[in-house]
C-alpha positions as CSV (number, residue, x, y, z in Angstrom):
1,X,-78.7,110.0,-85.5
2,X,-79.7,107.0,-87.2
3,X,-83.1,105.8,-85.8
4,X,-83.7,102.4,-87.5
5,X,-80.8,99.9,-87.8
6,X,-83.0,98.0,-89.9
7,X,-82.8,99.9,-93.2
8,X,-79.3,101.4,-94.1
9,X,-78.1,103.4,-96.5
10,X,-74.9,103.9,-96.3
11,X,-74.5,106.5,-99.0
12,X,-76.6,108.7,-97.3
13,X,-75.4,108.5,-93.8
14,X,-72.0,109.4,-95.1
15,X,-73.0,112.4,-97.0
16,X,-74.3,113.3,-93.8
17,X,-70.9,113.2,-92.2
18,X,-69.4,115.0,-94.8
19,X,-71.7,117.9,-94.6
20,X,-71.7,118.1,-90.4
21,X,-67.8,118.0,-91.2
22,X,-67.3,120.5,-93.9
23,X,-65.3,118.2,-95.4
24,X,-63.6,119.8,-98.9
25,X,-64.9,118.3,-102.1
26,X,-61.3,118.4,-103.8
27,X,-59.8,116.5,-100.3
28,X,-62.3,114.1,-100.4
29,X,-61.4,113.1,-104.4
30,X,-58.0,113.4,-103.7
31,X,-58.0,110.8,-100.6
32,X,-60.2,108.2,-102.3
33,X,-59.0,108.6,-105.4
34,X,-61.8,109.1,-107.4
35,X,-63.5,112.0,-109.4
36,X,-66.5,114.7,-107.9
37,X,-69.3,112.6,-110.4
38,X,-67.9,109.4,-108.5
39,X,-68.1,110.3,-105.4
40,X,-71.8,112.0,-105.9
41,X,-72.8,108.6,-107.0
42,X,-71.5,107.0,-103.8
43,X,-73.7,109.2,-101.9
44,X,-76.9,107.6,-103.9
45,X,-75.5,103.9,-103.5
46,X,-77.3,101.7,-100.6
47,X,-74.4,99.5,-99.9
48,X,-70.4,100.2,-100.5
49,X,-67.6,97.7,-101.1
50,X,-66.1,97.1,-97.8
51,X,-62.6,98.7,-99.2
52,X,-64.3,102.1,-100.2
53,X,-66.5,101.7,-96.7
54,X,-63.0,101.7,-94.9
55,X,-61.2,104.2,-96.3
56,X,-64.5,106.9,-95.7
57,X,-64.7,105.5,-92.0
58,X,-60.7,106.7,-92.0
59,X,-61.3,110.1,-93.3
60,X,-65.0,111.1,-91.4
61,X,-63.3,109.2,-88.5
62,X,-66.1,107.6,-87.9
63,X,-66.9,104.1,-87.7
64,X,-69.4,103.2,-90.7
65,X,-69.3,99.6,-89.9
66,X,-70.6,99.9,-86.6
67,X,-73.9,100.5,-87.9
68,X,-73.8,97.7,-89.5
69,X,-72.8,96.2,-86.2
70,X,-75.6,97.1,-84.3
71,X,-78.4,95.9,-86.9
72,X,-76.4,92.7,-85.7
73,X,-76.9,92.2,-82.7
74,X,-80.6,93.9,-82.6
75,X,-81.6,91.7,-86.0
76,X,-79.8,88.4,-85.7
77,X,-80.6,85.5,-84.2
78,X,-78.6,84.0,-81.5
79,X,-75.9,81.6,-82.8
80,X,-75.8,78.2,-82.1
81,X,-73.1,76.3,-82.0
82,X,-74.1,72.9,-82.8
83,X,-72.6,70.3,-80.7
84,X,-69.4,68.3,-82.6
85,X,-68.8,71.3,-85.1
86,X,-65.7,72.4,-84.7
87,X,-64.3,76.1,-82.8
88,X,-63.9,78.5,-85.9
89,X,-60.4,80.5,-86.2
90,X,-62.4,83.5,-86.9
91,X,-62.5,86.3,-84.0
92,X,-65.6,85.8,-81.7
93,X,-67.2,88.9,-80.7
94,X,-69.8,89.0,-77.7
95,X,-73.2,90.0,-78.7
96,X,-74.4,90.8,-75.7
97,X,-72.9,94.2,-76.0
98,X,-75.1,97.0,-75.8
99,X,-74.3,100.6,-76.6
100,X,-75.8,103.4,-74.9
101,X,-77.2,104.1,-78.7
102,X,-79.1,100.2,-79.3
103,X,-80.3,101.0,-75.8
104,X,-82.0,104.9,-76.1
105,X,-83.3,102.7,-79.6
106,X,-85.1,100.7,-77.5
107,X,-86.4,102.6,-74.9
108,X,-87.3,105.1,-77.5
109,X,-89.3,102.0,-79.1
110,X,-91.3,101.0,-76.0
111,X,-91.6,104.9,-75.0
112,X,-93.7,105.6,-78.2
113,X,-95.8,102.6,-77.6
114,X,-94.3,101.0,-81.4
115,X,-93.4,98.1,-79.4
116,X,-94.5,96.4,-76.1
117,X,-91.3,94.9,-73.8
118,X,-92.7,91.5,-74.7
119,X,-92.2,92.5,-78.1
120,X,-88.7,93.9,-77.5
121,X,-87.3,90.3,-75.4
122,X,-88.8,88.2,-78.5
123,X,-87.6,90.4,-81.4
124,X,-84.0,91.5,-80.6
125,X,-83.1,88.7,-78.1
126,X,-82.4,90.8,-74.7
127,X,-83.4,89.9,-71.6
128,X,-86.5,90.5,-70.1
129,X,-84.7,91.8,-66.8
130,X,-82.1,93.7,-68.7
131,X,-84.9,95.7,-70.4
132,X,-86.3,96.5,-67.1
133,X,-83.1,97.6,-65.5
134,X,-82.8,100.3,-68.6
135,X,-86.1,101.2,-68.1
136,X,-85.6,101.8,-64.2
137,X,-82.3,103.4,-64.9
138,X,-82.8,105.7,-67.4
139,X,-86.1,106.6,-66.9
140,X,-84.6,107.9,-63.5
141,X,-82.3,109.7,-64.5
């Protein structure tokens, strides 16, 4: 599992899917449509076009993107909408989404002593009663 959403590199997680999958050099090559030497150097890269990102999240069925997702919502600031600017027709997505993996990240932060809660509400932006309730709740169970 990755354990810092700050630094990705996205060649390197996705070698490590192919190799927990067995996946078959010569089906790899064949569904992206590239050579072996290509494909090698895609393991070494640190960012992918979003095209090539998309069709390895189809055949590791796995959601590469989400990754970058959850640096996000624990490394962006909050959005403001600034009053008189107009609604975008983009897709809005809730940020205050947290998966069970962003939240073992953070307890696993605060657990180790690398970061107080104080540290955790001012840094990534969640709730200082939300933190507690994970803490309550899964240090319980």
């Amino acid at each position: 599992m990755i354990s810092n959403f700050r630094n990705i590199h996205i060649g390197k997680l996705i070698h490590v899917r192919v190799t927990e999958n067995k996946i078959d050099l010569f089906r790899i090559c064949s569904f992206m449509n590239c050579t072996e030497k290509e494909i090698s150097e895609m393991y070494l890269q640190k960012d992918l076009p979003t095209d090539v990102l998309m069709r390895w999240s189809k055949l590791l069925e796995y959601d590469f993107f989400r990754l970058y997702s959850q640096h996000l919502i624990l490394y962006s600031p909050p959005s403001a909408l600034a009053s008189g600017t107009e609604v975008s027709k983009l897709p809005k997505f809730r940020k205050n989404i947290y998966t069970q993996e962003i939240i073992s990240f953070i307890l696993e932060l605060v657990k180790r002593g690398e970061k107080t809660k104080r540290q955790i509400v001012d840094e990534y932006g969640i709730p200082n009663s939300t933190l507690n309730k994970w803490i309550y709740k899964y240090s319980t169970s």
